[in-house]
C-alpha positions as a printed NumPy array, in Angstrom:
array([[  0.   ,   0.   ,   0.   ],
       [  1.819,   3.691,  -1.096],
       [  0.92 ,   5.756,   1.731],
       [  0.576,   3.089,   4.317],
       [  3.717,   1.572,   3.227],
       [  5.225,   5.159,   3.533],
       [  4.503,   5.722,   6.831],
       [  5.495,   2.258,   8.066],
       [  8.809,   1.974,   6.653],
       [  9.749,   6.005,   8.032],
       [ 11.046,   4.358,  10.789],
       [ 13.382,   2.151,   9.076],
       [ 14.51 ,   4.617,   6.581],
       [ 14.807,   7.329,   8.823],
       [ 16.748,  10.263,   7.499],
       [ 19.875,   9.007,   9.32 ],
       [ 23.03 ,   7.326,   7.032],
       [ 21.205,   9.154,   3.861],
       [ 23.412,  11.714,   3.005],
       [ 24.327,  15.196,   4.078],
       [ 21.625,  18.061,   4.32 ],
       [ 21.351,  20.567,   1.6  ],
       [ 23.409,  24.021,   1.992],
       [ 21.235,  26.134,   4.985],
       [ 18.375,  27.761,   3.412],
       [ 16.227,  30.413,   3.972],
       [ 13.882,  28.748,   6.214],
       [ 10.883,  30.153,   4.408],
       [  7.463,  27.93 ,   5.151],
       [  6.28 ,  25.688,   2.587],
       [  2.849,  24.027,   4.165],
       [  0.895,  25.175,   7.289],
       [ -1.325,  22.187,   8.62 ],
       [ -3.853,  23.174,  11.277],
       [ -1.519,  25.844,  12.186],
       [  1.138,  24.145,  12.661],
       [  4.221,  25.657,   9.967],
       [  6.495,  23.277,   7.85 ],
       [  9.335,  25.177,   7.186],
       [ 12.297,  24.66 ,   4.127],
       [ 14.521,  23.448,   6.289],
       [ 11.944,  20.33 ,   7.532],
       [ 11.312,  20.212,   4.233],
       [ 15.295,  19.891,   3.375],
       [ 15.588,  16.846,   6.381],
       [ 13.048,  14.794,   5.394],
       [ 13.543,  14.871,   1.063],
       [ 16.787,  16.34 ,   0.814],
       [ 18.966,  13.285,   0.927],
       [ 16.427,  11.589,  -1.729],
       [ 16.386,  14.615,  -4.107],
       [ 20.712,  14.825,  -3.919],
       [ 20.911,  11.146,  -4.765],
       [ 18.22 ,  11.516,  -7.701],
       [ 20.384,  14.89 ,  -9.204],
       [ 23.566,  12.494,  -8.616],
       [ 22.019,   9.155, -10.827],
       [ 19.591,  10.841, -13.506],
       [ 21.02 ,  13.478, -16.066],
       [ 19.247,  15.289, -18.892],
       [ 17.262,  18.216, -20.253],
       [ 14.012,  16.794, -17.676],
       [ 15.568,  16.76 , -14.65 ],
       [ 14.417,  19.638, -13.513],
       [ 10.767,  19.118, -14.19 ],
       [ 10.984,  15.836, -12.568],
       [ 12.564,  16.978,  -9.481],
       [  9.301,  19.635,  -9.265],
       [  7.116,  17.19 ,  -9.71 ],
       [  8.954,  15.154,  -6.478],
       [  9.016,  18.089,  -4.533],
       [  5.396,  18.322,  -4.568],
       [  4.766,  14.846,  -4.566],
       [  7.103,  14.784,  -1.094],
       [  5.808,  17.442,   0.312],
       [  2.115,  16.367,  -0.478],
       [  3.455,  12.935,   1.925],
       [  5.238,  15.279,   4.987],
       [  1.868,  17.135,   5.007],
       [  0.239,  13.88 ,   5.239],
       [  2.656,  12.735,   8.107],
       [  2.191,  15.941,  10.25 ],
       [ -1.73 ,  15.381,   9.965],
       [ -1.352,  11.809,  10.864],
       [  1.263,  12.723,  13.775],
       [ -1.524,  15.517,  15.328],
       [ -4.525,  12.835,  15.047],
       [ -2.338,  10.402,  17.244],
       [ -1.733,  13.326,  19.579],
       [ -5.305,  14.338,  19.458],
       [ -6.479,  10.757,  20.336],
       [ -3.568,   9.759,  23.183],
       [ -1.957,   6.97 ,  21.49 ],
       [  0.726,   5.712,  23.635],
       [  4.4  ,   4.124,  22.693],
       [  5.542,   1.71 ,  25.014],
       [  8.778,   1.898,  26.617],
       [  9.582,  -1.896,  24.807],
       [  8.354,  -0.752,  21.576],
       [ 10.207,   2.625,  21.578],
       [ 13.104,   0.71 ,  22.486],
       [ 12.707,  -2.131,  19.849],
       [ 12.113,   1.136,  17.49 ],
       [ 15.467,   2.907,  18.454],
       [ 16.887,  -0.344,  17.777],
       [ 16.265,  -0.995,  14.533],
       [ 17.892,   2.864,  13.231],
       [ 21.141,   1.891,  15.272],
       [ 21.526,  -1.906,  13.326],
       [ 22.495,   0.35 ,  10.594],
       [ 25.422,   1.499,  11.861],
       [ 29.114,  -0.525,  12.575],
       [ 27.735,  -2.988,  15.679],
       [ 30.909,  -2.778,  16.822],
       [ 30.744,   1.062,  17.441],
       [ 27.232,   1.963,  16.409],
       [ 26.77 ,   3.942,  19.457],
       [ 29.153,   6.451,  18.504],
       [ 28.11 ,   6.19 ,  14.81 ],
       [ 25.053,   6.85 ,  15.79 ],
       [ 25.769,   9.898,  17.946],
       [ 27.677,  11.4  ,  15.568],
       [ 25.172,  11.046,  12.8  ],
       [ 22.53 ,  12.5  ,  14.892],
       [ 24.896,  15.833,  15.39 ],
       [ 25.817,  16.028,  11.45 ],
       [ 21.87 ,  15.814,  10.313],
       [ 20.858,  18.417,  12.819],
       [ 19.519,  16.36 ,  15.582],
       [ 20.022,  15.793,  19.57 ],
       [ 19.389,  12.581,  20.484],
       [ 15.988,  13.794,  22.385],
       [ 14.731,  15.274,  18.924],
       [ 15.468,  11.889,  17.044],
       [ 14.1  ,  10.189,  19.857],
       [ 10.521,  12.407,  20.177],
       [ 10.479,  12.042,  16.34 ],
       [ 10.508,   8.206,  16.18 ],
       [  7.902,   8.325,  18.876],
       [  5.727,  10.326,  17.361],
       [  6.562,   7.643,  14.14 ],
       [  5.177,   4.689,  16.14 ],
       [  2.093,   6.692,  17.535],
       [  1.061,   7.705,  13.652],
       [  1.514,   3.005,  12.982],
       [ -0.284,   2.769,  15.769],
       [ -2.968,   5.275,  14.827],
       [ -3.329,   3.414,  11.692],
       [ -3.322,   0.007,  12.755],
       [ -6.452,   1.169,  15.519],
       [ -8.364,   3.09 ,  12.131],
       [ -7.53 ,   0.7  ,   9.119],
       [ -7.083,  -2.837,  10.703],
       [-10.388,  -3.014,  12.683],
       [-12.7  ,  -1.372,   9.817],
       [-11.187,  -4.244,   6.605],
       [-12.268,  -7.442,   6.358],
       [-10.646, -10.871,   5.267],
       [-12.396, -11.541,   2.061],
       [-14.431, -14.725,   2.494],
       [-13.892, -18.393,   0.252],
       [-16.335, -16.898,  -2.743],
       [-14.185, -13.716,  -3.021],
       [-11.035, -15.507,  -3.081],
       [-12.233, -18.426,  -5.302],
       [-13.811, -15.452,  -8.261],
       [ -9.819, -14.041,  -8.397],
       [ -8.468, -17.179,  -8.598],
       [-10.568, -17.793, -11.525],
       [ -9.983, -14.399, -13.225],
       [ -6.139, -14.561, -12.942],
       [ -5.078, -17.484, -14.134],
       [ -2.595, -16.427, -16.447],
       [ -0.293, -14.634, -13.047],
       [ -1.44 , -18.182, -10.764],
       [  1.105, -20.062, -12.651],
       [  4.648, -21.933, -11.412],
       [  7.507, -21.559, -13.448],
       [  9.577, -24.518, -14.331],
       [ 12.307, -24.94 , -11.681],
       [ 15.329, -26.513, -11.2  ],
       [ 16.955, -26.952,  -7.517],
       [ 21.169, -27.21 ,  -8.342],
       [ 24.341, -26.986,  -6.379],
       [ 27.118, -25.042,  -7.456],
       [ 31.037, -24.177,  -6.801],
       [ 32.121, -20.871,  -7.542],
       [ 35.149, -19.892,  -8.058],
       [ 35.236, -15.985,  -8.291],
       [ 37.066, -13.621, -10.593],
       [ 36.504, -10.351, -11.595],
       [ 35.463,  -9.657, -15.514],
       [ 38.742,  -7.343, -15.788],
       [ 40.919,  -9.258, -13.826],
       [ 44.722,  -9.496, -15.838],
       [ 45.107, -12.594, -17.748],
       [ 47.176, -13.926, -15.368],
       [ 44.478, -13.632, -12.631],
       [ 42.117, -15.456, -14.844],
       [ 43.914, -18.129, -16.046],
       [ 44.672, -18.921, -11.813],
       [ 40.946, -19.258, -11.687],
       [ 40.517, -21.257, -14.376],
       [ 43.297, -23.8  , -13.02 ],
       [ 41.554, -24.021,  -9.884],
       [ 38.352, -24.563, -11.346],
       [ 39.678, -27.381, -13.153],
       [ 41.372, -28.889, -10.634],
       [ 37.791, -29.299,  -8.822],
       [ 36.256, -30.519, -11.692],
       [ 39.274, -33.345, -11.495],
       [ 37.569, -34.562,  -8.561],
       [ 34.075, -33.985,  -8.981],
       [ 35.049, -36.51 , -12.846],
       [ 36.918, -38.915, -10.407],
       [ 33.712, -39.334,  -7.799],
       [ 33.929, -36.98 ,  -5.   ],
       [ 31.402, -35.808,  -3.492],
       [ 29.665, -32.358,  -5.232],
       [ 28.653, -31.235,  -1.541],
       [ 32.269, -31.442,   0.728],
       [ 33.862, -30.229,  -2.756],
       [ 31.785, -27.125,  -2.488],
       [ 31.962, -27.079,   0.755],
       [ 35.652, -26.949,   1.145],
       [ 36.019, -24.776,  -2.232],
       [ 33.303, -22.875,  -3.494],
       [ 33.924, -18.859,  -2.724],
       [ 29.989, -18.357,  -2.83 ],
       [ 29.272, -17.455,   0.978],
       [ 25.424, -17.617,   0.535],
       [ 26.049, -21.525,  -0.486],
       [ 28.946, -23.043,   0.429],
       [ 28.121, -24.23 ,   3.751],
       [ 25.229, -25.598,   2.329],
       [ 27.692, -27.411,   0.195],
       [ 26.749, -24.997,  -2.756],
       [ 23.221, -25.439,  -2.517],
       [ 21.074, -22.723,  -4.151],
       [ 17.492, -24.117,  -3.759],
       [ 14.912, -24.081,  -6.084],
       [ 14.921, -21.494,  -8.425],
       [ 13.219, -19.944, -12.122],
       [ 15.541, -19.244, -15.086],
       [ 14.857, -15.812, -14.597],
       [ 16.333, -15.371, -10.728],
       [ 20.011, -16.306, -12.512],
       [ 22.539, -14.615, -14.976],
       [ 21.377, -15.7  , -18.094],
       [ 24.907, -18.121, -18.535],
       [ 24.067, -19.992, -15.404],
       [ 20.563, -20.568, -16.192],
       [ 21.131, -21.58 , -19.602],
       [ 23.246, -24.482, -18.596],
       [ 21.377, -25.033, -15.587],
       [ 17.802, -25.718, -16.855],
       [ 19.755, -28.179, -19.859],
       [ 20.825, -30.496, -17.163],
       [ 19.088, -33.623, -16.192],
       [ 18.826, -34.358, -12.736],
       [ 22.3  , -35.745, -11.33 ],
       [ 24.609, -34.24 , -14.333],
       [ 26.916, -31.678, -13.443],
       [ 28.469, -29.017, -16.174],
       [ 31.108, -28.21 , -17.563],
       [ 32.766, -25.064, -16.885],
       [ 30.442, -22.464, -16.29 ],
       [ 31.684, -18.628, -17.247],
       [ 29.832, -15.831, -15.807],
       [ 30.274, -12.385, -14.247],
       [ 30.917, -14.112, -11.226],
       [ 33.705, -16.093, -12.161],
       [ 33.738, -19.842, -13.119],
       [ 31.325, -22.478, -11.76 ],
       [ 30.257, -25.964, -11.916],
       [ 26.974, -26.772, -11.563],
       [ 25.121, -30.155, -10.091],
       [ 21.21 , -30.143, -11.269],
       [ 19.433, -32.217,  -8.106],
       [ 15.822, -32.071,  -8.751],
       [ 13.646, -30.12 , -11.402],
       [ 10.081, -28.943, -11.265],
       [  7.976, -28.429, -14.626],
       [  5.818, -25.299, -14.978],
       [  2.13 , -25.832, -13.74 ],
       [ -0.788, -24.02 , -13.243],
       [ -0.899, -23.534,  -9.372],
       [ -3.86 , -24.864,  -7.433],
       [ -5.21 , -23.16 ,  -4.361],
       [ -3.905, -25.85 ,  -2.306],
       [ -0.211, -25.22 ,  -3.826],
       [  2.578, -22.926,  -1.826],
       [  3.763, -20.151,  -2.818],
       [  7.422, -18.155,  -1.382],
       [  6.214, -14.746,   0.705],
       [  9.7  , -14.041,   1.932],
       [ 13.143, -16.165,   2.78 ],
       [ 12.22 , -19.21 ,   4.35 ],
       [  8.502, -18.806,   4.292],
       [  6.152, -19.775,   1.889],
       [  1.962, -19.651,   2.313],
       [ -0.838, -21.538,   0.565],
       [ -2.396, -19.331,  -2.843],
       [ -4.985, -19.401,  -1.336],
       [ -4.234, -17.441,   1.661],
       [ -1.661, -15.558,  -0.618],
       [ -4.881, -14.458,  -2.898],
       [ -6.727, -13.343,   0.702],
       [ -4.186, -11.405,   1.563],
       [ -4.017,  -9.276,  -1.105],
       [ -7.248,  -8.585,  -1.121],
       [ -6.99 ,  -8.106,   2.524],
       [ -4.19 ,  -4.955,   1.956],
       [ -5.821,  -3.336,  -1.339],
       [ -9.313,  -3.371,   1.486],
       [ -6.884,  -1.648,   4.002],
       [ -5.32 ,   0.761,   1.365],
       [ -8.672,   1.943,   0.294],
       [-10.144,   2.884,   4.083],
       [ -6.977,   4.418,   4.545],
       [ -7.527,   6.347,   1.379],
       [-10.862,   7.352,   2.126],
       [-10.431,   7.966,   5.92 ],
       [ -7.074,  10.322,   5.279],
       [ -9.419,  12.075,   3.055],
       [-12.049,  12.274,   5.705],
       [ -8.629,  13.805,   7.743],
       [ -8.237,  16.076,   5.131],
       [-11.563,  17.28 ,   5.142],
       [-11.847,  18.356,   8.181],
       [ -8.683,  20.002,   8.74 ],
       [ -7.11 ,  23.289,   6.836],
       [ -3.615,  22.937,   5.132],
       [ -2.395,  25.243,   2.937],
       [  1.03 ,  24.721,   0.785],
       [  3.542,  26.421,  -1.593],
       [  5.76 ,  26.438,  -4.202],
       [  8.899,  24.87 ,  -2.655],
       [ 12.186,  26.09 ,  -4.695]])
């Protein structure tokens, strides 16, 4: 959900380990919500970093006009914020100690563990904030998700069996599994540019491995003990299931041309060299209700409950839509041109 999304992941994003602030500004106001001024330079703390990294990455003649149109579009969400932060006010919503705690938290796992305090401190100092300001600012953060949770949750609905059944049947064509293959792997890295010399160690080491793997040792301890892949090898180099599209095309073309039990040649990719050890393969099937689907690492739900919800968030989205504009309504906000 955009604007529910937005306001959840604020905390997480924070304005801390962004960027520097933009040169001081004439701190001019920009929006007034129920009296209460948004000036330039909250303006500058909040989009700043974003609108610096998008002048760094895009170039050409509609820059410009696209960084206007963000300005408003960001300033259109901290006017949102502010009228979200004074309803939680206006209704007493209380942050626990534990939750502001667990909230603090999560900003200072983005810094060095081993000195994130400091990190952290310092940060705070170069955006502009003491650690009381940062700390009343996440607070009022959590008040505005808990605000929403008490207004949105309690006023959508799980869709029922017939609901879920009518979009299963009109979205058949996106219910479907690709065909899969589940492989193990040893990698042996080198960079693209790497000298000659560089390459040709890889190479050598590569083959020496596939020596082995030709003479009958085992694919898993040779990974294991060889493969420079750190998200595999102590799984001895499994990767799981996965589609042709979730690989560099190289690997993927080799990959899905495997029969179960056959292991490749030398693989090259961008990587470096591999070899590759097909396990088990899954053809592409029209998924059934009953089937599971991946939600997130390590997790996967039935379509079934994926399908509900789905339907269960765009339901959310739209009462939040229509209650922020109930918000709106009753509340007076004026805004300018921000330069």
């Amino acid at each position: 959900m955009k604007k529910v999304g937005l306001i959840a992941v604020v905390l997480l994003m924070g304005v801390l380990g962004s960027g520097s602030l933009l040169a001081k500004v004439v701190n001019k106001t920009v929006a007034v919500v129920n009296k209460e001024v948004i000036t330039l330079e909250d303006f500058n703390k909040k989009a700043g970093p974003m609108l610096e990294q998008y002048r760094r990455v895009y170039k050409g003649a509609d820059v410009e006009e696209k960084l206007k149109e963000m300005k408003k579009e960001m300033l259109n969400q901290i006017v949102e914020e502010k009228l979200l932060r004074q309803e939680a006010k206006k209704q007493n919503i209380v942050v626990t100690k534990q939750d502001m705690q667990k909230g603090l938290d999560e900003v200072k796992k983005r810094f060095n563990p081993e000195n994130n305090s400091q990190e952290y401190k310092d940060e705070l100092k170069r955006q502009g904030y003491t650690e009381k300001g940062f700390e009343n600012d996440i607070k009022e953060q959590l008040m505005v998700m808990q605000l929403i949770d008490k207004e949105i949750k309690g006023k959508a609905t799980l869709p029922n069996e017939a609901e879920v059944q009518k979009y299963y049947e009109e979205h058949q064509k996106e219910l479907k599994q690709d065909e899969q293959a589940r492989a193990r792997h040893i990698l042996i890295r080198v960079d693209e540019k790497a000298d000659l010399k560089t390459q040709s160690a890889a190479l050598k080491k590569t083959q020496e491995i596939q020596a082995k793997v030709k003479k009958g040792e085992d694919f898993a301890a040779l990974a294991k003990e060889f493969s420079e892949d750190p998200g595999s090898k102590e799984n001895g180099g499994d990767l799981g299931f996965f589609t042709k599209e979730t690989m560099v095309p190289e690997f993927s073309k080799v990959a899905f041309a495997l029969k179960p039990g056959q292991v490749s040649d030398l693989v090259k990719t961008s990587f470096g060299y591999h070899l590759i050890k097909v396990e088990e393969t899954k053809p592409a099937k029209q998924l059934a209700l009953d089937d599971e689907v991946p939600v997130a690492a390590n997790k996967k739900v039935k379509v079934k409950e994926y399908i509900q919800n789905m339907l269960y968030q765009q339901a959310m989205e739209k009462k939040f839509e229509e209650w922020l504009k109930e918000l709106k309504g009753k509340s007076k906000i004026e805004t300018y041109p921000v330069d």
